[in-house]
C-alpha angles and dihedrals in degrees: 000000000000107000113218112260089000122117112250123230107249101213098052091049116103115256098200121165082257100085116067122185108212108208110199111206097147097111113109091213098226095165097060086040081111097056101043089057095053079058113039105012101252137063101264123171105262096241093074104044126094101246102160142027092340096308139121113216088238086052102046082044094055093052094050087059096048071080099055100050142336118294086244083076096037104109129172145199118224141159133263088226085050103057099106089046103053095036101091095037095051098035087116089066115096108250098248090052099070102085105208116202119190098231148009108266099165119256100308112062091039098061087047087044091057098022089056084044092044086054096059089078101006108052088137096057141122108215126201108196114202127182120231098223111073132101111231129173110193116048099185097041091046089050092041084063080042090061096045089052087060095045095058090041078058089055101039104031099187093052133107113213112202124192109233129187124200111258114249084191144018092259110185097203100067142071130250138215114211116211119245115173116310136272118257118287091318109124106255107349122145141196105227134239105187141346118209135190129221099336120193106268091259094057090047093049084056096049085045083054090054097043103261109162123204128261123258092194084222098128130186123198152118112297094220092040083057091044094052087045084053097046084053104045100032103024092159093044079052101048092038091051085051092057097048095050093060091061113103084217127019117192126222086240090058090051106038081056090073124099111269106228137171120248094212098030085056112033116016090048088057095045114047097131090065094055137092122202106216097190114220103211099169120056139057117256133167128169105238099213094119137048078222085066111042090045080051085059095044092056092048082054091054082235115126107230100263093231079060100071121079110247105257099050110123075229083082103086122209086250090053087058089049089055096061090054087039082064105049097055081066101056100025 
């Protein structure tokens, strides 16, 4: 039994094919191509290369869900242009598991695109979406959240629960989830009033004031409850995503053709009244999307960045060194 705003103890949760964990790893990562190339010698999306101790975000992300659920029910979104990159770091996966879309439509058309193929065989599920390109320090805190986020979706069906983090800064680049009561007797757990995306850094600096608390992106709810959300907002992206899917081949031209539209920017900003803010208050969590904001993370953890030290410095271990022809396998 799940007691209401406790943490609940990851091995004794069920671990049924009902819940599905949606890995997005479909960005291309445009604005770190400068640092990744710094690391591995080619502009790689960040997702795939190895930022901190060893570890690729998609790897480290993939590990964090294998709390979450069985890798059976791990499924993730890539690009067609990334499939030698992501091969050796998702070879775990079950085959049928990587969703492939042709092209990078921006988030939205990449979660219709998974979450109209996850419904093929898994119309019943509860999915939690999480990006693959977050820093996040404590695994088992940050899936326990995870769990409690199921476990309300079991409880409100039609409702969205979203992770939020309190804010350290007025960061302009994110969203925001603005508090409305609470939820029931679950620990700090909000209706929510508004959500707002990347609001100027005033505005931000005035939802900060009023407790808003940004917006993870990590996402919990009822497959068919999203599907039917996502029917209502963005009926021709729908239809059109339906038609393609009928087709025995689509080509990266077709779907590059589609309108490019933001998940957040389209949907969670309409629909505030359907969502629950489940606040994540401790972990560390910082959206990589910037080499301003992972050096930010490596200063909180007292570690100079590794690209960072000159080369002969004893600082460079043996396993750095691995990472940069690790690397390279991927992009040779």
């Amino acid at each position: 039994m799940i007691i209401l705003g406790s943490h609940p103890s990851i091995p004794d949760m069920d671990r049924g094919p009902d819940r599905i964990a949606l890995l997005l790893a479909g960005g291309d990562g445009t604005r770190l191509n400068d640092l990744t190339r710094e690391i591995s010698g080619s502009p790689i999306p960040k997702q795939y290369c190895r930022l901190y101790c060893n570890t690729s975000l998609l790897e480290a992300t993939l590990a964090r869900t294998r709390l979450f659920t069985r890798k059976e029910s791990i499924h993730i979104i890539i690009n067609r242009n990334h499939l030698q990159l992501a091969a050796g770091q998702v070879s775990e996966l079950p085959e049928a598991n990587i969703l492939v879309q042709p092209a990078n439509r921006d988030t939205g058309p990449g979660i219709l695109f998974s979450l109209l193929e996850l419904n093929r065989t898994h119309p019943d599920a509860v999915v939690a979406v999480f990006p693959t390109d977050h820093y996040i320090d404590k695994d088992r805190a940050f899936i326990a959240h995870a769990f409690r986020a199921v476990q309300i979706v079991k409880r409100m069906p039609d409702k969205i629960v979203i992770l939020g983090v309190s804010p350290d800064r007025p960061g302009a680049g994110y969203g925001y989830l603005m508090p409305g009561g609470p939820v029931g007797n679950y620990r700090k757990t909000y209706h929510v009033k508004t959500f707002v995306e990347k609001p100027s850094v005033p505005k931000a600096c005035e939802i900060m004031a009023l407790g808003g608390l940004w917006n993870t992106f990590v996402m919990v709810f009822k497959l068919s409850r999203m599907l039917d959300i996502l029917k209502r907002l963005v009926p021709g992206s729908y239809q059109t995503m339906l038609r393609l899917a009928r087709l025995p081949h689509v080509s990266p031209e077709t779907y590059q053709k589609m309108d490019a539209w933001n998940f957040s920017s389209r949907v969670l900003t309409r629909i505030p009244q359907h969502i629950v803010m489940l606040e994540v208050d401790d972990v560390s969590w910082s959206d990589w999307g910037t080499r301003e904001s992972i050096e930010r993370t490596y200063k909180i953890l007292k570690q100079v960045p590794f690209w960072e030290l000159p080369p002969y410095r004893p600082e460079i271990s043996r396993k750095e060194s691995r990472d940069q022809t690790h690397i390279s396998r991927f992009i040779a």
